[in-house]
N, C-alpha and C positions, 0 to 999 in steps of 0.2 A: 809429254810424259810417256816413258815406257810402257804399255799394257800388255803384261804376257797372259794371253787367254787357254786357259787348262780344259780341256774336253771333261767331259765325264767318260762311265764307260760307253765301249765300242765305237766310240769317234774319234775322230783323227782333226788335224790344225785345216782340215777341207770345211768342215762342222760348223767354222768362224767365218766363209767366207763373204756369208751375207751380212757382216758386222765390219768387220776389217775396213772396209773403205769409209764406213762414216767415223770411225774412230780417227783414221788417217785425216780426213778433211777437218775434221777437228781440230787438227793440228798436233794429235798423238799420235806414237809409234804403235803398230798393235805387232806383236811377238805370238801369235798362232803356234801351240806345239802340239806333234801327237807322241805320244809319251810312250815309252821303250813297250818292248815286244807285242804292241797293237797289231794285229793281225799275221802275226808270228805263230807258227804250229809247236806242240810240243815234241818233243823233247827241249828246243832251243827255248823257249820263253817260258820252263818252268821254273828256273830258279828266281827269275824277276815276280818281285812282291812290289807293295807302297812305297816303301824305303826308295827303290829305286825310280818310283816317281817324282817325291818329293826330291830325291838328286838333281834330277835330270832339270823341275825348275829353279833348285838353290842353282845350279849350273848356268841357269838361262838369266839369274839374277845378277850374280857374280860376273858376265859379262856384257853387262849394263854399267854406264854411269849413274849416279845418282840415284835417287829413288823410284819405283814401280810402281806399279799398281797390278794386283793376282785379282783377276778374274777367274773363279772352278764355276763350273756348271757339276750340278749334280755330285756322283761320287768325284769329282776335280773338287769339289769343296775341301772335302777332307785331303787333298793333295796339298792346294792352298795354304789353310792354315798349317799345315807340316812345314808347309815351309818358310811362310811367317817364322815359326818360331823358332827357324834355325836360323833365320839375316832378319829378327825384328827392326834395325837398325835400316833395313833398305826399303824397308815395306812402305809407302805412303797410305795405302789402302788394301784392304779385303771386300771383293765385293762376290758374295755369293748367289750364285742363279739357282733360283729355287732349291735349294739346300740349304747346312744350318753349320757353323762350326762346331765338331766332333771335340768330345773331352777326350784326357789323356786314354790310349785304349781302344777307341772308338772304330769301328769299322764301316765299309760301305754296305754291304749286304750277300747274303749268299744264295746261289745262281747255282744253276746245273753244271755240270763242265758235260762235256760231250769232247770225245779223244783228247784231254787232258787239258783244255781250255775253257774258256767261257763265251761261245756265241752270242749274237745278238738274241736274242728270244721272240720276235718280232711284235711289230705292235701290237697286235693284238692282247699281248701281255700285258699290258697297261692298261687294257680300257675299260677294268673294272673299276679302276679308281676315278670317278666321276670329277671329282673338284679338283685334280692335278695331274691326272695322267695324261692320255695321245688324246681324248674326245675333239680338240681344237683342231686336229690337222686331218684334212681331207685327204681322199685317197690319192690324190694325184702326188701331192707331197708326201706323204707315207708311200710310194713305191719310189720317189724319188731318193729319198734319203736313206730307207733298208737298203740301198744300191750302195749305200757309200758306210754303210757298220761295217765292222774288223771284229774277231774276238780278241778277247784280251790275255791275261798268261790269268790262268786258275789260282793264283796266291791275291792277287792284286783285291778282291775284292771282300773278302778275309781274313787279308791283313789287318792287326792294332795298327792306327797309327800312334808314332812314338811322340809326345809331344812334352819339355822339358824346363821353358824358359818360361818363367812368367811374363815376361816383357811383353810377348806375344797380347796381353790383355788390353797392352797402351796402341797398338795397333787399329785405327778407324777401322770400322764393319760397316757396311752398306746389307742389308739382304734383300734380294729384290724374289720377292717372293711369288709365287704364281696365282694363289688362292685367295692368300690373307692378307688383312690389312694388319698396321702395328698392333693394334689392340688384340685381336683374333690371335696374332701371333705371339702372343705373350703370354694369353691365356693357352692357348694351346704346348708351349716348351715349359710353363711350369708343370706340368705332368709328366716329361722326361728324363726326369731325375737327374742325374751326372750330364748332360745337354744344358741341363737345367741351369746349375749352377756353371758351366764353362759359360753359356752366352751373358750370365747376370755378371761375370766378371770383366770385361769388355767395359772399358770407359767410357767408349764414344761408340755406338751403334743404333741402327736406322734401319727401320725397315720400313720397304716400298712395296704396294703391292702392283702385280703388273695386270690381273685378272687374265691371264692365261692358263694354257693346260703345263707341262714339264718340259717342253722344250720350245721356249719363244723365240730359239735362235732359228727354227724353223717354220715357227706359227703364224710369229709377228715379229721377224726381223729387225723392220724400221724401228716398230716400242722398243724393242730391248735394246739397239743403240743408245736410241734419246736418254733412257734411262739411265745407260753405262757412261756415258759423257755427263751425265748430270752429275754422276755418283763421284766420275773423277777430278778430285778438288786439293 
């Protein structure tokens, strides 16, 4: 199976490389992208918004046979299902890394720009949030990995995304979530209104918990394979 793995922001197809080869031995293809004007200065990466994310994987789908499988981490979720819903027909699976699929509309969140982009904000930005943010990674991998953040273009992370077809709904969803288990996580999306109603529409969905912080591509590598290969079915 094709697995094209979407970064969230400020990472790049580097982000996968401690997943990439247990996916391969598995006997899947894994398709690592870092998605237009990542680490690009403005003036050039200010016209790129979502749209041109979501291109760049219908792009990466379109030259595949058969069907995929969309791996988004984080804001790559809402990359994701964009593009679900523009090739529902190629999608075999959605499987989101601690994120949620976005309703019509939906954005990833808003960020500082600094000289017309969006930086990384460094970890320490995260380690308020106790049950899912950076608390899991030690310093040694937290100066490892801020090595390897890009900013991203200033549109991209308040952008709507555009989302059109309902097909999209018949689309398998795995969420492999950091925190929650399924029940916790179900309790907790019935309080997010328009979330709310996009995940209750989804025919087939699954949610796993992984008991990590926000980035188990970095935390806990090995889990989040095992995980990712279980998901792919």
């Amino acid at each position: 199976m094709d697995v094209i793995l979407i970064p969230g922001l400020w990472l790049d197809a580097d982000s996968w490389s401690d997943i990439a080869p247990a996916l391969a031995a598995a006997g899947h293809t894994p398709r690592p992208l870092t998605m237009p004007g990542v680490g690009v200065a403005a003036p050039e990466s200010s016209g790129i918004g979502i749209a041109d994310w979501v291109a760049a994987v219908v792009a990466e789908i379109d030259e595949t046979e058969g069907p995929v499988v969309l791996v988004g981490h984080s804001g790559g979720g809402n990359v994701a299902w964009g593009a679900a819903d523009a090739r529902p027909d190629r999608v075999a699976r959605v499987v989101f890394v601690d994120t949620v699929p976005p309703p019509d509309g939906g954005d990833i969140s808003e960020f500082d720009l600094v000289d017309g982009v969006v930086p990384f904000p460094g970890w320490d930005f995260f380690d308020s949030d106790e049950e899912d943010g950076a608390a899991d990674l030690d310093q040694a991998t937290r100066e490892r990995t801020a090595a390897l953040t890009r900013s991203v273009p200033a549109r991209v992370p308040s952008d709507p995304i555009a989302l059109g077809d309902e097909r999209r709904w018949n689309v398998p969803v795995t969420l492999l979530s950091g925190a929650m288990d399924e029940q916790q996580f179900r309790e907790a999306i019935a309080q997010w209104g328009r979330y709310a109603a996009e995940f209750e529409a989804i025919r087939d969905a699954e949610v796993v918990r992984l008991g990590t912080g926000h980035w188990p591509q970095f935390s806990n590598p090995a889990l989040l394979a095992d995980k990712l290969i279980a998901a792919i079915r």
